[in-house]
N, C-alpha and C positions, 0 to 999 in steps of 0.2 A: 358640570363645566364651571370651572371658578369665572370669579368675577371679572380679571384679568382677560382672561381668555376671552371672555363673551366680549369687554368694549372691545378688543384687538379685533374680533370679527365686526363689531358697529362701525367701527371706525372705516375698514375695508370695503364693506357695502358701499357707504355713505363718499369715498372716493373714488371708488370704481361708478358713479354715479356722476361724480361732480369734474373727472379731469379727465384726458386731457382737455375736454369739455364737456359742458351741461348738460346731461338727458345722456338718452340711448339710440337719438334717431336722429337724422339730417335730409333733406330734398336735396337732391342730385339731377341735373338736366340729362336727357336721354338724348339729345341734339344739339350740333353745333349750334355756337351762337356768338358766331368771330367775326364776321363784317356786316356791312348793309344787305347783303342778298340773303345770308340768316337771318335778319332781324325783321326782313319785307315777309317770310316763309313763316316764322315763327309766330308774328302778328300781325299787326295790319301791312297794306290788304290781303294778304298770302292766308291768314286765320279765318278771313269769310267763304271761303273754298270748301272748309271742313265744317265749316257751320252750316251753309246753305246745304251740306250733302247728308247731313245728319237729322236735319228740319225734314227732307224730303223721306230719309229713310232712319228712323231712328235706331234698328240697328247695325247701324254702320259707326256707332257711336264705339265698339269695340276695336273698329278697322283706325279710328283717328284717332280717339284717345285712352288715358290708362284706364278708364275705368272697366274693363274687359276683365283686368289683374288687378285691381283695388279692392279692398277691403274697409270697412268703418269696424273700431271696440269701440263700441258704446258701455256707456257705464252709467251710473248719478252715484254710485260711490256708496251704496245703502247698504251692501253687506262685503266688504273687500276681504278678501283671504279668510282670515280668524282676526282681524280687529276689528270686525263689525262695521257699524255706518259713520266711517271718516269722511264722508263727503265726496264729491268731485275731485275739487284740486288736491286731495290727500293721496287721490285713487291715482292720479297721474301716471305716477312711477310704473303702477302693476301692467297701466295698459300701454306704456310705450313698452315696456318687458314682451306684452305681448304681442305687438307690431312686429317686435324684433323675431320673435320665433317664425311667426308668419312667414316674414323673409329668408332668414337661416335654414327653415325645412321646407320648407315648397316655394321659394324663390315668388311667395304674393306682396304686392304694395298694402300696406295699411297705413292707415291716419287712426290715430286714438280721441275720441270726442268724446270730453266730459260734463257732464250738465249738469246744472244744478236745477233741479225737479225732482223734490217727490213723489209727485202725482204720475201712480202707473197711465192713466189716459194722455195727461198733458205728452209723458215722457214717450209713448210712442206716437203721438201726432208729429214732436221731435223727429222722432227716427224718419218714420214716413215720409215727412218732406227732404231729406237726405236721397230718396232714391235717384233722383238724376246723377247723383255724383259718384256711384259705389255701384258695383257689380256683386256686393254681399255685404252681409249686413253679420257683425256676430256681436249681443248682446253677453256683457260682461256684468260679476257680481253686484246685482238687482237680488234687493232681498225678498224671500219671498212672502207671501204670495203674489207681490206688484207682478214678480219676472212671470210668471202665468198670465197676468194680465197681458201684458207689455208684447211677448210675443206672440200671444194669439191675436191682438190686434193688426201687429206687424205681417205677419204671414198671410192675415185674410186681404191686407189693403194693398200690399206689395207684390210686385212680379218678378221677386229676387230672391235668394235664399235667406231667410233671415235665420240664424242659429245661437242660441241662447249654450254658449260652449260649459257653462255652470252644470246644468240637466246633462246634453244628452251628451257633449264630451265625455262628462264622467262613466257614463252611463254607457257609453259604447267602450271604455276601456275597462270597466268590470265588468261588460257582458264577455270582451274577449276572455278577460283571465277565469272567469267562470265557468267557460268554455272549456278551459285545456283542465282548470282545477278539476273536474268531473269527470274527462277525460283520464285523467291521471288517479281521480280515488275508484273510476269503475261505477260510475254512476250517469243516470239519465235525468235532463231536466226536467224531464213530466215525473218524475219519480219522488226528488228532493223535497226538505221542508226548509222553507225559508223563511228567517225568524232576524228582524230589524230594527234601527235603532235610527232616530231622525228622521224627521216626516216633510224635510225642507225639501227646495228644489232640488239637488241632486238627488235624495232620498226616491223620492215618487220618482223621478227619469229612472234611478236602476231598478224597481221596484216593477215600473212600465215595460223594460228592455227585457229585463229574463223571463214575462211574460210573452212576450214575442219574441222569446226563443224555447219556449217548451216549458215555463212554470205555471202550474196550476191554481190557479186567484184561490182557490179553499186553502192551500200549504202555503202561505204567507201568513205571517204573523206581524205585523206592524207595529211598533213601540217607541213612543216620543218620552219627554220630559215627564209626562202626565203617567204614565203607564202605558197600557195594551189602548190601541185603537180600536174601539168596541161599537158595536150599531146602537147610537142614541146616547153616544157622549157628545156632550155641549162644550166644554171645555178646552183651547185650544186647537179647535177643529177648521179646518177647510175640507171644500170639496173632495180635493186631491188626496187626502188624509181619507174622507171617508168612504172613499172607491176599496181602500183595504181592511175594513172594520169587519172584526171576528168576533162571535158572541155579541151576547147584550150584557156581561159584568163584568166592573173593573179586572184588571189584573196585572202585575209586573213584570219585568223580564223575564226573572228567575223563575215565575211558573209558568212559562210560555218554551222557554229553552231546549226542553227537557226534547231528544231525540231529533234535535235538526240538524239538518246536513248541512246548514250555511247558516252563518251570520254574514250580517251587510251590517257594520256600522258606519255612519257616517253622521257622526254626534258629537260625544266630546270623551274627555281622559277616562280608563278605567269605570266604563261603564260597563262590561263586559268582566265578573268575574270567574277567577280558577275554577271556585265551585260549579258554575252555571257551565262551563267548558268540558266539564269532566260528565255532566247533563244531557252531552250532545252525542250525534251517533258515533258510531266507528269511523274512523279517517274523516274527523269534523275539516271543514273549510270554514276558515276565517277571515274575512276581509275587513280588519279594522284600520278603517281609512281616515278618520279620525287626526286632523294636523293642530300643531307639530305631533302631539303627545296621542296617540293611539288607544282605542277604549280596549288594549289588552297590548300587554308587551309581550312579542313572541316568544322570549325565551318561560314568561309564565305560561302562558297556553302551554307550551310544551313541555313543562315540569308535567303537566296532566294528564294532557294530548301527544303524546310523542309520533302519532301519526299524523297530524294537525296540517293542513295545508294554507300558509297563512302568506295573507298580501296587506301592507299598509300604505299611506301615502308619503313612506320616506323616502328616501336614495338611501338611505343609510342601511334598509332591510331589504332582503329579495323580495321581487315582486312589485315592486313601488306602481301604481297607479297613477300615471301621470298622463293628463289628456294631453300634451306636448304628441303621441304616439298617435292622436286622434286629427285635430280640427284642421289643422295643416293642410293635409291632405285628402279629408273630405272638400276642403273648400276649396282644392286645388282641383279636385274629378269634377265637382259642381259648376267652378266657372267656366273650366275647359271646354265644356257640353253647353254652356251655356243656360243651367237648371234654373226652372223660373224657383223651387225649392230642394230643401230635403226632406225626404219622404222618409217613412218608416224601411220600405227596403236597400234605401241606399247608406242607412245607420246602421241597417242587416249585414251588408257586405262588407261596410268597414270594420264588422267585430270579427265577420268570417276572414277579413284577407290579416288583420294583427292575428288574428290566434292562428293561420296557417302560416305566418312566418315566423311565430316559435315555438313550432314545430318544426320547424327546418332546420338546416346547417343554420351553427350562426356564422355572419359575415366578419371578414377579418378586419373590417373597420370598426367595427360594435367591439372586436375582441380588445384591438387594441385604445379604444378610447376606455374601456374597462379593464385594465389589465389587472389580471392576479382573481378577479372575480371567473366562477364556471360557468360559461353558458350556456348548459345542455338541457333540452328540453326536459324536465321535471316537476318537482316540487317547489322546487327553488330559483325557477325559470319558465313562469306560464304565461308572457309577456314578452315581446322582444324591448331590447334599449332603447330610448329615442335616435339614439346617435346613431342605429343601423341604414344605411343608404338605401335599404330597398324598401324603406315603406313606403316613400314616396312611388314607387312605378306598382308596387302590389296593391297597396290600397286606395290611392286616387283611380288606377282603371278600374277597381273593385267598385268604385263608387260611379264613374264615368257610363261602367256598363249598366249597373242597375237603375239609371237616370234614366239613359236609353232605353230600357224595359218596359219602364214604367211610364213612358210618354212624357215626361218632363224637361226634355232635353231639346233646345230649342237649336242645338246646333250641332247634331249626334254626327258621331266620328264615321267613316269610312271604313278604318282597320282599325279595329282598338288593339294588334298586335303591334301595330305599326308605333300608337300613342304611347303603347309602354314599354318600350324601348325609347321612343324619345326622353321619355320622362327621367330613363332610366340615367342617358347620354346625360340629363342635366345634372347629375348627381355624380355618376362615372366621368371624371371629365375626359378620360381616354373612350369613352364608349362607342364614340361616334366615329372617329377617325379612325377605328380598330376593326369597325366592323366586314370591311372586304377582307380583310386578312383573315379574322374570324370563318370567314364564309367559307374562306379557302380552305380551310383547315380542315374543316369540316368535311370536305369533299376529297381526301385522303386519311389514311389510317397509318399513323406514324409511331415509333414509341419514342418517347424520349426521356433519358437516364439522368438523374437527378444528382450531380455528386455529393450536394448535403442533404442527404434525404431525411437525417434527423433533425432539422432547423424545422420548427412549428410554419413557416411562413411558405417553406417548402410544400409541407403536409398539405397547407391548405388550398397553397398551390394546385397540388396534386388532386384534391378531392375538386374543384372547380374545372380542373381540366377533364376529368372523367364527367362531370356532367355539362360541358360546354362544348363538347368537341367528341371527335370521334377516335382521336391519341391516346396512348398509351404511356401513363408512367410507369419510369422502374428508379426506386430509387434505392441509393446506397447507404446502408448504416444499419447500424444493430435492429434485428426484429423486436427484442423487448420493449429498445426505447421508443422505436417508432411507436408501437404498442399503446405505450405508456400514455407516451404526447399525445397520439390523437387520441384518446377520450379524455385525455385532459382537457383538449381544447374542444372536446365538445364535435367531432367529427366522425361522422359516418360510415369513413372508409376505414379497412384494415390489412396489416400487409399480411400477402401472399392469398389473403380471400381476395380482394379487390385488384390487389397489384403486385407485380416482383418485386423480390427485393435482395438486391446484392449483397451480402455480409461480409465486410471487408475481413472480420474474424476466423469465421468457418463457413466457406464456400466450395462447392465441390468444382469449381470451374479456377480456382484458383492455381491449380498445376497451368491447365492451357494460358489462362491472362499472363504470368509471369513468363512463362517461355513466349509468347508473342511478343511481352515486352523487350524484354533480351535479343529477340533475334532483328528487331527495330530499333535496336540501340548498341548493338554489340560493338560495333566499329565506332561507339562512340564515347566507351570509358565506361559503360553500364554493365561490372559482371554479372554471373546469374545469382549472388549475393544480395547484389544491390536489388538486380528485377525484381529478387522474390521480397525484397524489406520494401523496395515503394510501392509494390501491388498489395502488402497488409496493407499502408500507414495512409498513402495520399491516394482519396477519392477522385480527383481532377484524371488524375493518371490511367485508373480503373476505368474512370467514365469513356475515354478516350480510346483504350483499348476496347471497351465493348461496341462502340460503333466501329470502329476500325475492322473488327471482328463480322459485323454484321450483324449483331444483334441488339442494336439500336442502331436508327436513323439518326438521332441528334441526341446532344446533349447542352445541360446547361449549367455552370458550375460558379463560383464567386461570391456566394453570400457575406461571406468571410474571406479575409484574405487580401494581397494585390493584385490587380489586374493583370498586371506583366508576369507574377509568378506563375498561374495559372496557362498563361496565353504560355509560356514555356513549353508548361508539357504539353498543351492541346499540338503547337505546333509541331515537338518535337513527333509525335505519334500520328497527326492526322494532317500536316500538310507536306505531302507527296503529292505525287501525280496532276502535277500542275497546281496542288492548290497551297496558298498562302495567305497569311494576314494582308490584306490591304488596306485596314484602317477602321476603326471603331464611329458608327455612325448613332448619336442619339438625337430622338425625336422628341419637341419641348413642347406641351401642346402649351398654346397661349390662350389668356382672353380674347384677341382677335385672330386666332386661327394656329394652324401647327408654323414650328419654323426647326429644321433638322439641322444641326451642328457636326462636322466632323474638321479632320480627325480628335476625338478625345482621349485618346490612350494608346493607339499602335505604336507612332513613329512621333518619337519626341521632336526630332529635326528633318523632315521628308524632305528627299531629295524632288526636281522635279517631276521627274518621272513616276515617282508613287505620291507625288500630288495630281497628275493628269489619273491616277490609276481611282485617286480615292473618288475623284470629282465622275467619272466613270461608276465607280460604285454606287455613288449616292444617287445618281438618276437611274440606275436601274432598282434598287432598294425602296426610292421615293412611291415610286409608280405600284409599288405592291402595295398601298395605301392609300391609289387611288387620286392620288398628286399629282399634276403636271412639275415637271423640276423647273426650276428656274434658282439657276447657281453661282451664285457670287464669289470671286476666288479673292479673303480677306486679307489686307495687309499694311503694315505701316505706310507705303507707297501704296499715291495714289494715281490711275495710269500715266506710267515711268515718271513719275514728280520726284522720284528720291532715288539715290545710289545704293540700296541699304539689300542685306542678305536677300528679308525675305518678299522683297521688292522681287528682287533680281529673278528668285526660284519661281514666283507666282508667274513671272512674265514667260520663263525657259516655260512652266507647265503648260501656259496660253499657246505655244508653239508647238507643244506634242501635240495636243488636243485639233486645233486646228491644221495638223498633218494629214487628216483623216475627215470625212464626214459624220459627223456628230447627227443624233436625234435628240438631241434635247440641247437647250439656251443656256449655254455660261457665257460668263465676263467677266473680266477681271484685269490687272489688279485693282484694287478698288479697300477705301475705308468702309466701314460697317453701317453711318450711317447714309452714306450714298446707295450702298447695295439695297437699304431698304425703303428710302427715300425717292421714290422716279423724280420731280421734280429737281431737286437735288444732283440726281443724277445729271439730270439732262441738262442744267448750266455749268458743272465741273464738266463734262465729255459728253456734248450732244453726238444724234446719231449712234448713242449704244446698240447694241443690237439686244439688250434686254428691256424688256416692256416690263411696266408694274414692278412690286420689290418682290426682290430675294425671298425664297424659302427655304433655300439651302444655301448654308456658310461654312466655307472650305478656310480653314486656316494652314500657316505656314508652320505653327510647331503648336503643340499639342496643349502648351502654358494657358496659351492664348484660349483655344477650341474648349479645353476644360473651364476657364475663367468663365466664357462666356456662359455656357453651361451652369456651371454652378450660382453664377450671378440671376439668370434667369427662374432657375428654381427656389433660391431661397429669396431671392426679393421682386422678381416678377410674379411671384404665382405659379410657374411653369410647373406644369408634370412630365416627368421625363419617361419615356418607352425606350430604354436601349438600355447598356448602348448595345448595336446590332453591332456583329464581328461580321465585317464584309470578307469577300475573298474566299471562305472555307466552305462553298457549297452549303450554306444553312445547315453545317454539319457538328458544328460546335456555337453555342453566347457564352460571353464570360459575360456578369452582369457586376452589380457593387454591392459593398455592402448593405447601403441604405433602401436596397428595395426592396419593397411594401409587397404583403401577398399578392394583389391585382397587378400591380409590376411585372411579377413571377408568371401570372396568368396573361397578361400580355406577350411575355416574351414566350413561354409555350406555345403558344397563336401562332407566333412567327417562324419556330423554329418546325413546327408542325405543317410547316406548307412547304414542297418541295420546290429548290428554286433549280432553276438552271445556272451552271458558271460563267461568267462571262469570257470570251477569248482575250 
């Protein structure tokens, strides 16, 4: 890297640090604090309430404040990253870094506490007096051997988890990839020889872990700065060091090397030579962890080794080793149970739930925050991403349950099927609201035809729906490329084993779809010409006849493309027999709850009558999700305050509607923030007959209902689930471009439950 380069990257650290302000962290109130009745609730006298109940029952101390979901990094700053003992205030930066991951992957509160103490004893008398304040305790770079010290004091005096994330983090994320690496050469851990480099604390933690998972203490080989770790060397010795001493005579790497099935480095640059590599068994594993600079560059091991299964601790090489994949979410299973520690088997379950989840599909969130990299379980994939959402619900209940096991669990779950799905819901932000529909789904057997079935996002769609549900994809597009893409991406399913697949090229149904097209369009300018050129070219069309046909239930089409083009052919082919577009409805979920938008796409300018139709749609739609509707009919006028278009049409729809007896609450016409405002409401037009705000917003033209929409997901946060195509018997969605595989699996869900039409 030239010199240029590197300040341009110092310079960016050192900004991204300092602006738009200082540090990486801020306190935020969880509770109002807007007049004197918050401020009487918040502290005195309103604060002696929660004190007197917590003196009485100490833990209730989780029911009234954060310390339930808080965390302490402690540090004194003695061996920070690879710069060694910078002190406390130097250390700063690493542990609000790490606060922030805390929050970002298992949603825990941390405070970062720096000391200045070198003394391992003084520094956990420190900690220990900390426990009123903190529901976990995780001890950060402590050099060793103090961090031996330090924790074992911590853990005998404390009734909290304390975890030294240096040791067994590391330690639990090369047990997992040691796991799948053995896996993957064909090898068993009682079997292996294991031959190491660094005798610090992470060293001994992985050295401790792959013995409690099946390594043999005789096939370790131990090797520090000094040479071989031998019984009756004095030099550079601890304890912990001499738990793995081989022999009683000096000796180096190099003569130790020779036929092991693993290196563990975790030392420093190029300590691990080619020669010593080429020493090792057949299909060597390598884990030179070793930061920045690695004690073997992969691509040397592999000039040697070319079966070589190697993991280091970059991002830059497969396999990176990063306890980000770990402490998270142990600490997340530990405080949920309420673990007075972590035990050896709940460090067990968190290497077993990471190594079984990459083994698995990977998720299309992992795909796409890594794009262009392969994530299929291999050599070059023994590990899942940090960024995959599901570690958090696999490996925190992985740790939840084994708490429970083990007796340490002071507040053991009920359903832990129940907890991991919650967990999952915090991560999913659709998981939660999806789930009756989900349920539905489940309890029919649907197929449904996919018109871009070569879009990767589809694929993955597809391979999520087969094992979420009990539907059936059939998707459109060439079988090679399908082919191709899913193992590109890394996906399990394949067409015509797993699923149909319609070849818009050469398909022997292709005489029947074009004549069906034809004869449903012939009185409308479509000769048998045309039928047979749009049943090759446009899938939308295809898809439409094959449910039309009956051989699909639904379909769902728009990855690509406009909305309206699409809605064309669905309608031309599949809305007969009563059935028609009445309006595009999407669901936004919020921070504080969902709130559903229509119309976004049917009827640019609805008259009123397909506005009383859409507002009809949307409470029956609503309630498939488990919603009571409560429906605000949006508009520049607010009830009759203006002369204005869509004043006028809201008010003619308020008169269809009210023609008839309704089962669900509208009102209208009404501004947006009144609809969600009660207060508000009730001094512009008391006596509404809507209670509480709006969750459904009915717009007068579509500018509007998409604005909003779009305003809510790019600058509220909103996830959007739709948009739903009302009106067509759940028998067609056109969806947008911008939706995300889990999008794709949401709307599958929907489309996958049979609805009834409304009259």
């Amino acid at each position: 890297m030239s010199d240029d380069n590197r300040e341009a990257l110092r310079r960016a650290a050192l900004e991204y640090h300092q602006f738009p302000k200082p540090g990486k962290l801020e306190i935020r109130a969880t509770k109002p604090l807007a007049n004197g009745r918050d401020l009487s609730r918040a502290y005195s006298p309103g604060v002696a309430e929660a004190c007197l109940e917590i003196k009485a029952n100490p833990d209730t101390a989780r029911d009234y404040t954060a310390r339930g979901n808080l965390v302490a990094v402690v540090s004194n700053g003695t061996a920070v990253l690879g710069l060694g003992n910078i002190g406390g205030l130097a250390s700063k930066p690493v542990m609000e870094g790490k606060a922030v991951l805390f929050k970002k992957f298992a949603n825990i509160d941390c405070f970062d506490i720096e000391v200045n103490e070198p003394d391992p004893e003084k520094l956990a008398d420190i900690v220990c007096a900390l426990e009123p304040t903190f529901g976990a305790i995780n001890l950060e770079d402590i050099k060793a051997p103090d961090c031996f010290i330090v924790e074992k004091i911590c853990r005998e005096r404390m009734n909290i988890p304390v975890f030294h994330d240096d040791q067994h983090g590391t330690a639990i994320v090369v047990g997992a990839a040691a796991t799948n690496a053995l896996q993957v050469a064909g090898k068993r851990f009682e079997d292996v020889k294991v031959v190491s480099t660094g005798g610090g604390a992470a060293g001994i933690a992985c050295l401790n872990m792959l013995l409690k998972l099946g390594v043999k203490r005789e096939n370790v080989w131990l090797c520090d700065i000094e040479g071989l770790v031998y019984h009756g060397r004095e030099k550079e010795m601890t304890p912990q060091k001499a738990a793995f001493a081989q022999g009683d005579s000096p000796a180096t790497l190099a003569d130790v090397i020779d036929g092991a099935d693993l290196f563990l480095g975790l030392s420093g640059p190029g300590v691990l030579k080619p020669e010593m590599v080429a020493k090792m068994a057949k299909g060597p594993i390598i884990f030179a962890l070793a930061n920045p600079t690695p004690e073997i560059q992969p691509d040397e091991a592999r000039a040697v080794a070319p079966d070589a299964i190697i993991a280091t601790g970059r991002s830059d090489y497969p396999n990176q080793v990063n306890n980000v994949l770990c402490f998270p979410f142990i600490f997340r299973g530990a405080l949920d149970v309420g673990a007075t520690e972590i035990n050896d088997e709940m460090q067990v379950a968190c290497v077993e739930g990471i190594a079984a989840l990459a083994r698995a599909t990977t998720s299309a969130e992992a795909a796409a925050a890594y794009r262009g990299e392969k994530l299929t379980f291999g050599a070059d994939y023994l590990i899942p991403k940090p960024f995959d959402p599901r570690l958090m619900g696999v490996v925190a209940s992985a740790v939840a349950k084994a708490a429970m096991e083990t007796g340490v669990a002071q507040r053991p779950l009920d359903d832990l099927a129940a907890y991991k799905r919650k967990l999952d819901a915090s991560v999913f932000k659709s998981a939660f609201i999806m789930r009756p529909v989900f349920e539905a789904a489940r309890s029919a057997e649907r197929k449904i035809v996919y018109a871009e079935g070569e879009d990767e996002r589809v694929l993955r769609a597809a391979q999520a729906v087969m094992e979420e549900t009990t539907d059936t994809p059939i998707l459109i597009g060439r079988p090679e490329v399908i082919e191709r893409r899913c193992e590109r991406a890394g996906l399990k399913i394949r067409p015509l084993t797993d699923f149909e697949i319609v070849n818009p090229e050469n398909d022997p149904r292709y005489r029947d779809y074009w004549g069906t097209y034809h004869e449903l369009m012939a009185r409308q300018g479509v000769t048998p010409d045309l039928a047979k050129a749009i049943m090759r070219t446009n899938t939308t069309a295809i898809a439409a006849v094959m449910v039309h046909r009956g051989e699909a239930d639904s379909m769902i089409c728009g990855t690509f493309g406009q909305f309206l083009w699409h809605l064309n052919y669905v309608q031309q082919i599949l809305g007969r027999g009563g059935l028609h577009p009445v309006g595009a409805l999407s669901l936004m979920i919020l921070e504080d709850g969902p709130l559903f938008v229509a119309d976004t796409q049917v009827h640019p300018n609805p008259t009123p009558e397909q506005i009383a139709e859409t507002v009809i749609g949307c409470a029956r739609h609503v309630r498939r999700f488990g919603v009571t509707p409560n429906i605000a009919l949006c508009s520049h006028s607010q009830f009759g305050n203006l002369d204005c278009d869509t004043g006028n049409r809201m008010r003619a729809a308020i008169d269809i509607l009210d023609s008839q007896p309704r089962d669900f609450c509208y009102e209208g016409e009404m501004h947006v923030d009144a609809a969600l405002d009660m207060d508000l409401r009730d001094r512009i037009f008391p006596g509404s007959r809507m209670k509480g705000a709006a969750n459904v917003l009915v717009f007068a033209n579509t500018d509007a209902a998409s604005g909003v929409r779009n305003i809510l997901k790019m600058k509220g946060g909103g996830l959007e689930v739709g948009p739903i195509l009302m009106g067509m018997g759940n028998r067609a969605h056109i969806v947008t471009p911008s939706i995300t595989p889990r999008g794709l699996l949401n709307m599958s869900a929907l489309a996958g439950t049979p609805v009834t039409l409304y009259s």
